[in-house]
N, C-alpha and C positions, 0 to 999 in steps of 0.2 A: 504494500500500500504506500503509495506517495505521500510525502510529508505534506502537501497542499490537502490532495486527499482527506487524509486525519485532520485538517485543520477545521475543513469544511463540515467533516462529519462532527466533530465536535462544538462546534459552533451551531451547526440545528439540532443537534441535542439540546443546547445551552438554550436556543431559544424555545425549543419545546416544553422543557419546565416550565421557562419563564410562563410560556403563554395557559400551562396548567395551572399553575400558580395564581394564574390570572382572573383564572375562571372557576378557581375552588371557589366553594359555597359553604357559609355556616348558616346548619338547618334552622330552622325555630316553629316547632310545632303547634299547631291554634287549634286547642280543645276546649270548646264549647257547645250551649246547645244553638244548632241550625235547623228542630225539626219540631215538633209538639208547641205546645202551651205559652214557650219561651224563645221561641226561633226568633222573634222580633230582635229580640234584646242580642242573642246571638250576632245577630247581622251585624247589628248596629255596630260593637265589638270590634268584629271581624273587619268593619269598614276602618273602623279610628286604624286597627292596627296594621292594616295591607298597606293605607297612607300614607303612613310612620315607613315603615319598612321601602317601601317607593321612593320616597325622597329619599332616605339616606345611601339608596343605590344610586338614585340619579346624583348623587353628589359626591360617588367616587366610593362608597360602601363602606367597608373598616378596613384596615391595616393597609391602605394603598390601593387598593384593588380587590378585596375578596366581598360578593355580596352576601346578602342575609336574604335566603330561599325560605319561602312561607308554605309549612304544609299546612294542609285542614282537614279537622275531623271533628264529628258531629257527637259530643258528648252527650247526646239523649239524656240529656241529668240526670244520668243514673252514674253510678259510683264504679260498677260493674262494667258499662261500658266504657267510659272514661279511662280508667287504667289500661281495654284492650285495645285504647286509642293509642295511650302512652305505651304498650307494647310496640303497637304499629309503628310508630312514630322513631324509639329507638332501631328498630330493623331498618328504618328508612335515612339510619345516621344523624337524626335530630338529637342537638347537645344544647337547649332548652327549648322547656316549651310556655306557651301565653296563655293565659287559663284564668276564671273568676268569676264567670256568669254564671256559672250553672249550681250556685250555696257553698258553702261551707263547708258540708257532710263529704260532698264528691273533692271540692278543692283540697281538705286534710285527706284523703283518701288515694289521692293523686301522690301527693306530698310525700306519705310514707311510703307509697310504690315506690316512688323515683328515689326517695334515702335508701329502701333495700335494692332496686338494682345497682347503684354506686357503690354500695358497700359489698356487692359480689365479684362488681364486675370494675376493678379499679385499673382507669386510662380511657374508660367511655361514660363518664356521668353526666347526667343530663342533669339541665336547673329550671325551676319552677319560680316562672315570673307571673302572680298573681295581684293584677290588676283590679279586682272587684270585692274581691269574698273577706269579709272584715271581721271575722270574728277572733278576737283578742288571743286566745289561745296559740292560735298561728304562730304570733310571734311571744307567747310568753311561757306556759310551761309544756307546749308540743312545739315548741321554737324547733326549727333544723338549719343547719347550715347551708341544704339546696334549696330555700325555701326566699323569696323575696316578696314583700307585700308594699305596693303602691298604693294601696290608699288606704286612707286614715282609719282604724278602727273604731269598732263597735263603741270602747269606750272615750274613746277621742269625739265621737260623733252626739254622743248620748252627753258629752260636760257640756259641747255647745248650745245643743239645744234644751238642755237644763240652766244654763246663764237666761238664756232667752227668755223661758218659761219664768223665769225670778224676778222679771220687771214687768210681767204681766196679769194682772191680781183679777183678772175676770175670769182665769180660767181657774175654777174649782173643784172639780168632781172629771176624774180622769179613768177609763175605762183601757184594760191592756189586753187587744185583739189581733193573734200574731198568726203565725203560719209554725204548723208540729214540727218543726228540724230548729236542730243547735241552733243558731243565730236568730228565728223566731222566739224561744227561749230566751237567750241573750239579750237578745233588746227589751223584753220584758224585765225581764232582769236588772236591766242597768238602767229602766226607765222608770222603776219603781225605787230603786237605790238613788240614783243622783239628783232626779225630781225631787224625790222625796228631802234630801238633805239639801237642797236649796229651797225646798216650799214646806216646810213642814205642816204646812194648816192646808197643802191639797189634800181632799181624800180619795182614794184608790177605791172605785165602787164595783170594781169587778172585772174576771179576769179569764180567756178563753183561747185555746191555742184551735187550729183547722187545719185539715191535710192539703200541704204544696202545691197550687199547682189543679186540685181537682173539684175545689168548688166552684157549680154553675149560678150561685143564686146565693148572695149573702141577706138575704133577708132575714132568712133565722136568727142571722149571730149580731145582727143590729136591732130585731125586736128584744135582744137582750141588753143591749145597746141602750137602748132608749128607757128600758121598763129599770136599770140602775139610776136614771136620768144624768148621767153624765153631757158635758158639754166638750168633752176634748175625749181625743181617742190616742191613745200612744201603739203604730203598728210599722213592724217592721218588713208589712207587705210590699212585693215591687211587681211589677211586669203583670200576667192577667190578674192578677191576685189582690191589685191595689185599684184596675182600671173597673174592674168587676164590683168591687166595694163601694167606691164611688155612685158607682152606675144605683146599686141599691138603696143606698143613703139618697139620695135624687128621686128615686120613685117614691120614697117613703115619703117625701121632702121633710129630710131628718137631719137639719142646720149642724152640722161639726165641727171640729178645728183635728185635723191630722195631723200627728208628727213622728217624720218616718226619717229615716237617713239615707236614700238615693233615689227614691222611686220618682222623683221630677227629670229627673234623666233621662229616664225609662218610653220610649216614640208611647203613644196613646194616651197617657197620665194627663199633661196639658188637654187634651181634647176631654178626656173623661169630667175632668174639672168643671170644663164653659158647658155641659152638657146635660151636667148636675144643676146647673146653674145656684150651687148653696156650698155649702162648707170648705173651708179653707186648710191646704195642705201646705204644710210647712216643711222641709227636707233642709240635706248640707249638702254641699258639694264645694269640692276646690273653684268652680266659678260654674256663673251661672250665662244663659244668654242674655245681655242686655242689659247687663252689671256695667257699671261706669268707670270710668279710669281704666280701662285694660286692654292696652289698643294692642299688646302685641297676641293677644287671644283672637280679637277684633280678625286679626290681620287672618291669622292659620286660619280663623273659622270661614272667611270667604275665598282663601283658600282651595279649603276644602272643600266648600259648597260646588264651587267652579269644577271643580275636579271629577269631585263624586254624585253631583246634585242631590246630597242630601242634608242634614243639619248636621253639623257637629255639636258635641252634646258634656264630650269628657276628655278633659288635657291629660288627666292622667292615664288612660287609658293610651292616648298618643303616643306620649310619653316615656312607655313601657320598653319597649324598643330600643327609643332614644338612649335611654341608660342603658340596656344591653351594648350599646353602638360604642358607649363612653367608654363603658369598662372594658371592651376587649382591646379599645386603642389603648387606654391607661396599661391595660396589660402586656401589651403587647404581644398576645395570645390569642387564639382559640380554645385552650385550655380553659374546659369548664371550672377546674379548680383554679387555675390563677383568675379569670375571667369572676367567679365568685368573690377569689379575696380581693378585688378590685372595685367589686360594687360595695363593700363595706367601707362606711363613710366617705362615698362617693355625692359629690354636692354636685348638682346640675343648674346651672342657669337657664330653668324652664322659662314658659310662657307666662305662668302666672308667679313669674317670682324664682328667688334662689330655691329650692328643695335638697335637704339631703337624709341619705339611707342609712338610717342610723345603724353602726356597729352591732350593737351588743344584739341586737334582736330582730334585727333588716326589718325594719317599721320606715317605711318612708313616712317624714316629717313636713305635709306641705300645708300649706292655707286651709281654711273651710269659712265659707261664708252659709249662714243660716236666710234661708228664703221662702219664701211665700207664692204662690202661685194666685195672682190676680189681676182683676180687670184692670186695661190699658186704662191709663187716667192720664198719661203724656206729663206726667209728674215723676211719681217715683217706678211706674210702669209705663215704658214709652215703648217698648215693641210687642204685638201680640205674638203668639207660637201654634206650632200646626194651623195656619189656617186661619185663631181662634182670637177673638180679643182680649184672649188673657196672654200675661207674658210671666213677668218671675220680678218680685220687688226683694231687694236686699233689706234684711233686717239688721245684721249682724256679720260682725267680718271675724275672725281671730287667724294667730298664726300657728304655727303647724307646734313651736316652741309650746305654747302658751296652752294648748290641750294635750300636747304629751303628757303619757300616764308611765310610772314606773312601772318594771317591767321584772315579772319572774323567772326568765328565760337562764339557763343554763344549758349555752349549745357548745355541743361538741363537735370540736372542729378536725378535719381530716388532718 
């Protein structure tokens, strides 16, 4: 072989890596529901996080050149399914995956699947970025090290909208009407705990939990509603489960005040509302549409409207990505294990502000504004939503610092 020869042949080797190199993909698997009762909320999801992942390929990917490939799989909110997604998902070389629509039950269930396949199978671990599912425990004493939660928890959610409650003295007689899984539980829980210790003269007139997902017709559980004579309802229902409730309370025309933690989010809530044409739901979220001062949410949110022709709804949902994007540049890896210790104490300069993921127990720390869903008055509500002339009025703003809850987490780290 001639020395030119070899030089040539070594040189499109050289550039064959290269161009492999170029074109490797780090997986990121999307398990949620796309099918039943919840497929809405699914989408929605699925939409914030394809958007996310899109731009940050169009703008060059991570590490120089490698993109973030989006698989999908339809977590039918079951637990059962869910993990033979997360089976799927790792044969398919997914080294995280986006997950948090589909409760609680199924997201801890996820969670310890993916800590026992790392702990089998160590140089292929997959991490679990949980965007949705807020129940405290996640990150306090079933904390794990492949575990990350984006948005604020149960009890982060439950202090804001118990400060709220503490400067409003009309409301007295409070009724706790949730949904039967962990976090239904949970927010009852924390709603009769921190209400309570900021109002001590509310009284709790009664208390009912319903199955996920499968009631047609809440008339029943608000004739119970009514006959405690409660004025405020404390429910941590979202998706058909809150737009169904609504709809019943409206037939009955049974005036209430809601107070839930995301279900304003949730595409049909706003409509169910103007439709009810009576009681007021009050929710948190790290921003709302049509919140003031927030031009660079302003900006993604048309956007993404342009893009996708639909509402954007949740930054942190966006978002979720984006910090996957950070940490693997910070890491300078694909490595799920360095690529994890890289997201710990990881600060982002989001849209709605600095956020960061806290160490000790990966609790992302961001804003939470308390809001209200009501008619446009071109005052404190200047846009209406879906359609509707109702929009989203801010009552209350706090930072992410300022509801952080200590935390019983002792994670054990690889």
């Amino acid at each position: 072989m001639s020395p030119t020869f070899r030089t040539l042949t070594a040189a499109a080797a050289l550039c064959a890596v290269s161009a492999a190199s170029a074109q490797e993909t780090f997986k990121v698997a999307y398990i949620d529901p796309l099918s039943g009762p919840f497929a809405n909320v699914g989408e929605l999801m699925l939409t914030h996080t394809q958007y996310a992942i899109e731009d940050i390929n169009a703008k060059g990917g991570v590490l120089k050149g490698t993109k973030l490939q989006l698989l999908q799989f339809d977590s039918k909110l079951s637990a059962q399914e869910s993990q033979s997604a997360l089976q799927a998902a790792i044969d398919q070389g997914a080294k995280a995956i986006v997950t948090g629509g589909s409760g609680s039950s199924v997201v801890t269930a996820l969670v310890q699947a993916a800590a026992r396949h790392n702990q089998r199978n160590p140089g292929k671990e997959i991490l679990v970025l949980n965007h949705s599912s807020i129940d405290p425990e996640l990150t306090g004493k079933a904390c794990n090290f492949w575990h990350f939660q984006f948005e604020a928890n149960t009890a982060m959610k439950m202090k804001a909208i118990a400060n709220y409650i503490k400067k409003q003295p009309d409301i007295k007689k409070v009724y706790l009407l949730n949904q039967d899984y962990a976090h239904g539980k949970q927010w009852a829980h924390y709603g009769r705990e921190m209400v309570g210790l900021a109002r001590p003269d509310i009284q709790f007139v009664g208390e009912a939990l319903h199955p996920i997902g499968r009631v047609k017709d809440f008339a029943p559980y608000l004739a119970k509603v009514k006959s405690s004579e409660a004025d405020s309802v404390i429910t941590g229902n979202w998706g058909q489960d809150m737009t169904l409730l609504l709809k019943a309370a409206g037939d009955a025309g049974y005036n209430l005040r809601y107070f839930n933690h995301s279900a304003g989010s949730i595409p049909g809530t706003v409509l169910a509302v103007s439709q009810a044409k009576q009681g007021q739901l009050t929710w948190v979220a790290e921003w709302h549409p049509g919140q003031a001062d927030t031009p660079k949410v302003d900006a993604l949110a048309k956007a993404y409207k342009a893009k996708t022709g639909k509402d954007f709804l949740a930054p942190r949902i966006e978002m979720t990505p984006r910090f996957l994007a950070a940490a693997i540049n910070k890491a300078q890896s694909t490595d799920p294990v360095k690529v994890a210790r890289a997201l710990e104490d990881l600060t982002l300069e989001s849209v709605v502000g600095p956020v960061r993921m806290r160490g000790e127990d990966h609790q992302l720390l961001l804003p939470q504004v308390v809001n209200t869903i009501a008619p446009v008055d071109g005052k404190a509500v200047k846009v209406g939503w879906e359609g509707t002339n109702y929009g989203f009025r801010t009552d209350a703003a706090y930072t992410g610092n300022e509801l952080a809850q200590g935390t019983d987490c002792k994670m054990a780290r690889p």
